[in-house]
C-alpha positions as CSV (number, residue, x, y, z in Angstrom):
1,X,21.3,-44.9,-43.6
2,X,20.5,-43.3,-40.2
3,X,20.0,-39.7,-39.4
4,X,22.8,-38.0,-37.6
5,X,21.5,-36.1,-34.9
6,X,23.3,-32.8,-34.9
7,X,25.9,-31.6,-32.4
8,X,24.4,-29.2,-29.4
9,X,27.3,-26.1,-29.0
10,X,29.7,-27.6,-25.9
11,X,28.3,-24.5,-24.2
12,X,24.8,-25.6,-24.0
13,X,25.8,-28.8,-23.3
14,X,27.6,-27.8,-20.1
15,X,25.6,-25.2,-18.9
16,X,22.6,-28.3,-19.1
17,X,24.9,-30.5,-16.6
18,X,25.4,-27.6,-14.4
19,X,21.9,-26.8,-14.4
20,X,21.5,-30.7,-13.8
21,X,23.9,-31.0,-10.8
22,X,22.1,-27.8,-8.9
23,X,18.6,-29.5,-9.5
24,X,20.0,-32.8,-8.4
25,X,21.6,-31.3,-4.6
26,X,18.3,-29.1,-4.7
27,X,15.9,-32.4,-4.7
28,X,18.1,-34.4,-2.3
29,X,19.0,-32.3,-0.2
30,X,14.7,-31.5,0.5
31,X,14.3,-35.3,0.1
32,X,17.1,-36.3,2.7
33,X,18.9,-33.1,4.0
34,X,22.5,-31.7,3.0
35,X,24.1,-34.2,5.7
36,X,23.0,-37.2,4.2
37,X,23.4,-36.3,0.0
38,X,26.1,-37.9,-0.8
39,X,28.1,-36.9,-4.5
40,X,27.7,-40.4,-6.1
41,X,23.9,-39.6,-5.0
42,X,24.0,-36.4,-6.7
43,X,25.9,-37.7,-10.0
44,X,23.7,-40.3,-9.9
45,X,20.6,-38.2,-10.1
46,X,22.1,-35.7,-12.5
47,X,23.6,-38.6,-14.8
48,X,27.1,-37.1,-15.1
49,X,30.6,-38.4,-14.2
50,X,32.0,-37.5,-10.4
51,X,34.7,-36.0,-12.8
52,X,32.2,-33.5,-14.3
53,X,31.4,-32.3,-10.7
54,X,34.9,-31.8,-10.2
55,X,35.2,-29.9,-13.1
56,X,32.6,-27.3,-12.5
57,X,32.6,-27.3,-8.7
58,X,34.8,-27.6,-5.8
59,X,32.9,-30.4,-4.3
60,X,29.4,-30.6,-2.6
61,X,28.9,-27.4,-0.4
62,X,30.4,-25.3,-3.5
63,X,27.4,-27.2,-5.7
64,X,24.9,-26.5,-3.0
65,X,25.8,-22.8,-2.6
66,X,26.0,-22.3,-6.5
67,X,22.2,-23.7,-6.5
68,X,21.3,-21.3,-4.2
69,X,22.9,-18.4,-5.8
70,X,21.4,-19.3,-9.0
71,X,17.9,-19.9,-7.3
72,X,18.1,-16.8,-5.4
73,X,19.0,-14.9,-9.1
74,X,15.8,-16.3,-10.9
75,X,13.7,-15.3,-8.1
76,X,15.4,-11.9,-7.9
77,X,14.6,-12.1,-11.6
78,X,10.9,-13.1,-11.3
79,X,9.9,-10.2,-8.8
80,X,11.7,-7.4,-10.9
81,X,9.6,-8.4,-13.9
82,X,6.6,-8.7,-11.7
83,X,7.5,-5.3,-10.8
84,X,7.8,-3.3,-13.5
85,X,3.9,-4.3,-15.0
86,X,3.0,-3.5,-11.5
87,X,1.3,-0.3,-10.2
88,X,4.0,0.2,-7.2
89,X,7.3,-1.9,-6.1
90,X,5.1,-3.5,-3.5
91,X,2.3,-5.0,-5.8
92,X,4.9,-6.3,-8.1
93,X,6.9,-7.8,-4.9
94,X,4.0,-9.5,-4.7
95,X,2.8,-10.3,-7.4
96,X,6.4,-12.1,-8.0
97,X,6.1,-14.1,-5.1
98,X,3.1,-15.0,-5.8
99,X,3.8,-16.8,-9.0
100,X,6.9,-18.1,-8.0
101,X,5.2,-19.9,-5.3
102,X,2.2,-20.9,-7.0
103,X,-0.4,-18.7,-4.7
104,X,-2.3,-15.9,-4.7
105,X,-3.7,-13.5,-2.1
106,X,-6.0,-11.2,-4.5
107,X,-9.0,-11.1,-2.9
């Protein structure tokens, strides 16, 4: 008798191949520029159907700007939390950056 695995909400499961889509344009694009990412690249990379693309996007720039957005949001995210355990907006501006990008100026 094998173990069923049990079913993920259809939700999850399509906010993970959105998600997978945006990281997908995000590496090729820095790996070979917009110009050159092609969509059976990007499906490839995010192992969905070209159909599934279509479904959640209008096509590549659509993707691209979505990745963005939601890039730009987490970031925005980041450095409010960063700010409010900081002692003044500019520390926790910062210290958000700081940690997004992996660095630190602290001296």
């Amino acid at each position: 008798m094998s173990a069923m695995r049990p079913e993920l909400p259809r939700e999850f499961v399509a906010s993970h191949k959105r998600r997978r889509m945006m990281n997908a344009i995000a590496e090729l694009t820095a790996e070979s520029g917009y110009e050159a990412t092609k969509i059976a690249d990007i499906v490839r990379r995010a192992a969905v159907a070209r159909k599934t693309l279509y479904d959640n996007f209008d096509g590549k720039e659509d993707l691209f700007l979505s990745a963005i957005d939601s890039t730009m949001t987490e970031l925005r995210e980041r450095i409010e939390a960063a700010c409010a355990e900081a002692d003044s907006p500019e520390e926790g501006i910062v210290a958000g950056i700081e940690k997004d990008l992996g660095v630190s100026t602290a001296k």
